[in-house]
C-alpha positions in Angstrom: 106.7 -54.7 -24.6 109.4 -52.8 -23.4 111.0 -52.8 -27.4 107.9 -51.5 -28.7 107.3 -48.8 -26.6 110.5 -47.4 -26.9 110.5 -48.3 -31.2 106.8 -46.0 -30.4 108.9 -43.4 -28.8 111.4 -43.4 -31.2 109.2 -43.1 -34.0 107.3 -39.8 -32.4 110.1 -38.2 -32.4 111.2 -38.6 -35.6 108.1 -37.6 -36.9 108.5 -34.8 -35.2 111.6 -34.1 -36.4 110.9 -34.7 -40.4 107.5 -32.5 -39.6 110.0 -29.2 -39.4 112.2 -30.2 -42.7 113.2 -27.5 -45.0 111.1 -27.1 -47.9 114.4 -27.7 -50.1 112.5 -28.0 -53.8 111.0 -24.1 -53.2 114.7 -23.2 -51.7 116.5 -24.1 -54.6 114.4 -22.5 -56.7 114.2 -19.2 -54.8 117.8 -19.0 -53.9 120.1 -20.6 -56.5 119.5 -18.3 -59.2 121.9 -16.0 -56.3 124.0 -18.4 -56.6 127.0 -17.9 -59.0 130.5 -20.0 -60.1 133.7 -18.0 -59.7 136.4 -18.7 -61.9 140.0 -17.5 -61.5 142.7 -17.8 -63.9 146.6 -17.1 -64.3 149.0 -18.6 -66.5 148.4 -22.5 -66.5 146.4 -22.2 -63.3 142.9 -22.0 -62.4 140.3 -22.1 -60.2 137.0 -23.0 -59.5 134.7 -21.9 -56.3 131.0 -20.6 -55.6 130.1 -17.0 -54.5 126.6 -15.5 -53.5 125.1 -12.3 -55.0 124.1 -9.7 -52.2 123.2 -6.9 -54.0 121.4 -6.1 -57.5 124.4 -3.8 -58.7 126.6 -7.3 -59.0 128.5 -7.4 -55.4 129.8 -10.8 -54.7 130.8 -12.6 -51.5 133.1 -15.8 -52.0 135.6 -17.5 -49.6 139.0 -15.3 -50.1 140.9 -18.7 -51.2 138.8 -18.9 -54.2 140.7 -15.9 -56.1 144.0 -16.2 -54.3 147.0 -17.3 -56.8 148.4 -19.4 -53.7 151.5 -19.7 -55.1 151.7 -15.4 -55.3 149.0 -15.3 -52.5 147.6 -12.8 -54.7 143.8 -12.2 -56.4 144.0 -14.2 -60.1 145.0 -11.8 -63.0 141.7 -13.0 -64.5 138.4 -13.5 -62.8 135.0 -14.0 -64.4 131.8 -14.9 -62.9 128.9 -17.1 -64.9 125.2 -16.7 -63.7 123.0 -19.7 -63.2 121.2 -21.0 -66.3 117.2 -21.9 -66.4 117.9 -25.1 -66.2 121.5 -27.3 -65.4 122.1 -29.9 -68.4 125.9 -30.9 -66.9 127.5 -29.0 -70.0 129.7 -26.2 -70.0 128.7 -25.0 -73.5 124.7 -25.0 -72.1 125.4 -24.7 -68.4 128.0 -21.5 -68.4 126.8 -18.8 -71.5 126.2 -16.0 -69.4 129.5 -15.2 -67.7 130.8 -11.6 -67.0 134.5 -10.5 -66.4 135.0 -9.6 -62.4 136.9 -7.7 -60.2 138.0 -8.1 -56.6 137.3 -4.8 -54.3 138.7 -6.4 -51.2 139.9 -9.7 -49.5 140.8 -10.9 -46.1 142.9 -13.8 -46.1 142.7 -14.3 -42.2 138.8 -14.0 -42.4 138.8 -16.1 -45.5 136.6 -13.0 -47.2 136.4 -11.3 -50.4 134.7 -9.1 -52.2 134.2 -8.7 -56.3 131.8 -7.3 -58.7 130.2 -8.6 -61.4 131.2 -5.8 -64.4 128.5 -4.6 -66.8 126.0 -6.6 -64.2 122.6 -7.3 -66.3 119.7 -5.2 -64.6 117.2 -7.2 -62.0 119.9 -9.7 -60.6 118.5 -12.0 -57.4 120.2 -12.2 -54.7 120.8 -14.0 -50.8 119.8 -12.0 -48.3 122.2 -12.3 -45.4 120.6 -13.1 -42.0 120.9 -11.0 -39.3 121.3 -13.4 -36.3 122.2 -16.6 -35.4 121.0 -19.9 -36.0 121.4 -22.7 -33.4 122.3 -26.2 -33.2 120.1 -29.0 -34.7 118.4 -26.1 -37.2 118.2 -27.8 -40.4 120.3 -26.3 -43.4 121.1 -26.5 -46.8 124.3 -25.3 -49.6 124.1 -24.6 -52.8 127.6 -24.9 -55.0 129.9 -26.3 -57.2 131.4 -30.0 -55.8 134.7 -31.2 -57.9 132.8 -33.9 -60.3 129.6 -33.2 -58.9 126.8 -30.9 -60.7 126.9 -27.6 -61.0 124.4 -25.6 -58.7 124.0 -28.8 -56.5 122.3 -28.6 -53.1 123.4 -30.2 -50.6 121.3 -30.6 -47.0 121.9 -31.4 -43.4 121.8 -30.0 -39.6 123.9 -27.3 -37.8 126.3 -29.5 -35.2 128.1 -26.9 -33.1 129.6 -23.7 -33.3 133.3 -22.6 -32.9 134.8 -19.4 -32.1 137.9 -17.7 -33.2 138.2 -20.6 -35.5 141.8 -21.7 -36.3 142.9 -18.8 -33.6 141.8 -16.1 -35.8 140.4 -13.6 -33.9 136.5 -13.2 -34.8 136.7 -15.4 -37.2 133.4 -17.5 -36.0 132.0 -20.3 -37.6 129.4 -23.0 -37.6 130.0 -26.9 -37.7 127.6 -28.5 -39.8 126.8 -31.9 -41.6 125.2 -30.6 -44.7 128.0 -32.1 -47.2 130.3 -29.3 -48.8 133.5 -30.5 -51.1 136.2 -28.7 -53.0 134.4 -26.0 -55.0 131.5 -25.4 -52.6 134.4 -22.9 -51.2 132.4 -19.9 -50.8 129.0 -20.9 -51.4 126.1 -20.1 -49.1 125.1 -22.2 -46.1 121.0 -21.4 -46.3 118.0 -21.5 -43.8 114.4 -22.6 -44.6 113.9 -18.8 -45.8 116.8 -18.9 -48.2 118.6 -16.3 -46.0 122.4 -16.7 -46.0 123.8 -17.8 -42.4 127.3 -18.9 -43.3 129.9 -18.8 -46.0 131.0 -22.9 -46.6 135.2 -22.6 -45.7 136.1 -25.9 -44.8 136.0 -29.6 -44.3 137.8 -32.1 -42.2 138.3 -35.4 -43.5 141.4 -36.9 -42.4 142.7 -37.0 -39.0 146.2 -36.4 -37.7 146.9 -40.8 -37.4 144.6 -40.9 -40.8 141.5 -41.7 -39.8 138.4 -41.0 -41.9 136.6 -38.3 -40.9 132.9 -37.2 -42.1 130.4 -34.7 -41.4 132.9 -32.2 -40.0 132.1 -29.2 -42.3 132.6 -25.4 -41.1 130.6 -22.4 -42.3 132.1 -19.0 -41.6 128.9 -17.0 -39.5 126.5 -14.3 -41.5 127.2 -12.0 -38.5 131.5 -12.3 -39.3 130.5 -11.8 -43.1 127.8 -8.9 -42.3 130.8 -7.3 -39.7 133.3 -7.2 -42.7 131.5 -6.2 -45.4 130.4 -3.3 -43.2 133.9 -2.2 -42.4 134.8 -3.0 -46.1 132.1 -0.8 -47.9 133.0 2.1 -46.0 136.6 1.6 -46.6 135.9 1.5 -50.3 133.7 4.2 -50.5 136.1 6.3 -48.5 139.0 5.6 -50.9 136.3 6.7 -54.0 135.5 10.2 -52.3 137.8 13.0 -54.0 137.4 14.8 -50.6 138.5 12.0 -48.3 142.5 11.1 -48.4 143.2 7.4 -49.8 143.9 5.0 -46.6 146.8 2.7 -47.4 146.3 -0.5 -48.2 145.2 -2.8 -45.4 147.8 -5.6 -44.4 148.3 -8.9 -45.6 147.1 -11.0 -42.5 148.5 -14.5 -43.0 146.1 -17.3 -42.5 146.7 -18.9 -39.7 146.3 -22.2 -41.2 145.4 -23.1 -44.8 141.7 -23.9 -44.8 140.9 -27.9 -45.8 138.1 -26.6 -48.2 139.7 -25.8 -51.3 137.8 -24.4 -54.5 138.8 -27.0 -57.3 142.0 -26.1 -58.1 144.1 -27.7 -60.9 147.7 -27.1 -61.5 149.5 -28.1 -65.1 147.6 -28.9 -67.0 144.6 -28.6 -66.3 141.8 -31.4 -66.9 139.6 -31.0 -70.2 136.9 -29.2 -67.9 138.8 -26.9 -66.4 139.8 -25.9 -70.2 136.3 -25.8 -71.0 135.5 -23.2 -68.5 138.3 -20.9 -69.1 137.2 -21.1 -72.9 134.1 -20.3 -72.3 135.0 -17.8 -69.7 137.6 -15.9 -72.4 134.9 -16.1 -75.3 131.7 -15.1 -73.3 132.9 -12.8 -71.0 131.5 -9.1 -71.5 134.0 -6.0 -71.5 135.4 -4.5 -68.0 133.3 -1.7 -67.1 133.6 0.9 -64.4 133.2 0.4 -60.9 129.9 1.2 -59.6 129.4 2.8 -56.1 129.3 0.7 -53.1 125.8 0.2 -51.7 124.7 -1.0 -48.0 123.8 -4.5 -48.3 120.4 -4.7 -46.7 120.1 -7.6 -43.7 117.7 -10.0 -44.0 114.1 -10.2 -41.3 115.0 -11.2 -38.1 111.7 -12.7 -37.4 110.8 -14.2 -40.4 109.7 -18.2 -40.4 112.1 -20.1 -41.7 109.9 -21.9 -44.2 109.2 -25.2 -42.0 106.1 -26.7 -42.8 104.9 -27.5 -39.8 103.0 -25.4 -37.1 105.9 -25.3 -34.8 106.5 -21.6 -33.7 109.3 -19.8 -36.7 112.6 -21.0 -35.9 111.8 -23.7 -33.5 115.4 -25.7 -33.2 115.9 -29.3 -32.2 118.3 -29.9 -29.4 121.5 -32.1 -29.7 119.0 -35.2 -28.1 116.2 -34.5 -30.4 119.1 -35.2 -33.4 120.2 -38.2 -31.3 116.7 -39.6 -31.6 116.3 -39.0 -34.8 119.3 -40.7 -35.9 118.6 -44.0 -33.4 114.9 -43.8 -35.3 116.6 -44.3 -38.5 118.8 -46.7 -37.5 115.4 -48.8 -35.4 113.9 -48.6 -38.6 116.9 -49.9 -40.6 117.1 -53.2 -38.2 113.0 -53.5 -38.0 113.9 -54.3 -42.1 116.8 -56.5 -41.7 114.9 -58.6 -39.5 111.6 -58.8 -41.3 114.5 -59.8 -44.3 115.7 -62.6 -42.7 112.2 -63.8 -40.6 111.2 -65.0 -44.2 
């Protein structure tokens, strides 16, 4: 009696649980088209990472180690940018035809931020609102990005675990810890609510512990308010340096990283793999000329209030707490044994 009240339990609350999931098939299709590949090139090297379009004129935000050279810690001499297709086939020839040349406006290595724009940007571009405001613990999520030798535009899903600030010891640098799955070439790539607002930037993973011991679902996302702080600060610094009336700041200073972050864009040294090839072929032959760069805009915030797309009637926003998750987990595990046993009863 005892087992089955508490299997009954178990199972409320996991129906209570799934009854708030994402609506993930109307996400991807409202946000990924926002959703671009970043491709860096110099030399022999190159690079591959994911960056989100916040505005219609072409402004892209990515994860600053997606167009850093590391080995010259500076942007790649070549950068181009390729829009999502109407549908993903898992071929570069079909997958990457409309790609643009780019250029960086600004980075911050410390923040892991930067900045680029899309040149020649085709009119009526979509883009990711950024959310103005915090999510909290046991909110479900979902990415959208690149994996090394996984599809292109692939969403990934999962939970907010915990937040961190001043991750790595860099000042205001704060992040989210999350268990929606993120690999090499998610790097910069949009961590999404039910809405398809943008409340992270996907910097990092930790998979291996100091003795070696496996680690999973340990994924950081750096916060929407950090990004929305920056850009703020960046914008105005750009359009200051554009006004003929206003005198050119210097250059701000390289801030070392404190630590390199574990989430790499996929990266590949000499010589690069056959895809990697592909991408910078298609990349050099589809590419449209550099144009000028346009004036920067203010990137509008996304509602505050607005229901994050659950389909149940839950009040908007309605997070599960660290126990709810628990019980969720232990239902799916219940349910798991209830089968084994059934298995071997017959």
């Amino acid at each position: 009696m005892l087992r089955l009240t508490s299997a009954l339990l178990l199972l409320l609350a996991a129906r209570s649980a799934r009854a708030e999931e994402i609506d993930y098939k109307h996400l991807y299709a409202v946000a990924s088209p926002a959703v671009v590949l970043i491709y860096g090139e110099e030399g022999e090297t190159g690079s591959v990472g994911t960056g989100s379009i916040i505005h219609r004129s072409g402004l892209v935000v990515t994860n600053a180690h997606v167009i850093l050279n590391h080995a010259t810690e500076k942007p790649f001499e070549k950068l181009f940018i390729f829009l999502k297709p109407d549908r993903v086939t898992g071929s570069n020839e079909q997958d990457l035809k409309r790609g643009f040349k780019a250029q960086w406006l600004s980075f911050n290595p410390s923040l892991d931020l930067a900045l680029l724009l899309i040149d020649g940007a085709p009119e009526g571009l979509p883009t990711v609102p950024i959310a103005d405001g915090d999510v909290g613990v046991g909110e479900a999520t979902a990415a959208i990005g690149h994996p090394e030798h996984g599809a292109r535009w692939s969403l990934t899903t999962g939970r907010i675990g915990g937040e961190w600030s001043d991750f790595e010891g860099v000042k205001e640098k704060d992040v989210y810890q999350m268990e929606t799955s993120v690999n090499r070439g998610n790097s910069g790539g949009p961590l999404l609510d039910g809405n398809g607002n943008m409340v992270g930037i996907n910097t990092a993973i930790a998979r291996r512990s100091e003795d070696g011991l496996a680690i999973t679902g340990v994924n950081f996302a750096i916060k929407s308010s950090v990004v929305r702080n920056w850009l703020g600060k960046t914008l105005a610094e750009i359009d200051a340096r554009k006004s003929p009336q206003a005198e050119a700041p210097p250059p701000p200073a390289q801030v070392a990283a404190a630590e390199p972050a574990p989430l790499a864009p996929e990266r590949k040294e000499v010589p690069p793999p056959q895809e990697t090839q592909q991408i910078a072929a298609t990349a050099r032959k589809g590419a449209v000329p550099v144009s000028s760069v346009a004036a920067p805009v203010t990137v509008p915030a996304a509602p505050v209030a607005a229901r994050r797309g659950f389909t149940s009637s839950e009040a908007p926003g309605k997070v599960l707490s660290p126990q709810e998750v628990v019980k969720l987990h232990a239902a799916k595990a219940f349910d798991d044994l209830e089968q084994e046993e059934r298995k071997h009863a017959r």
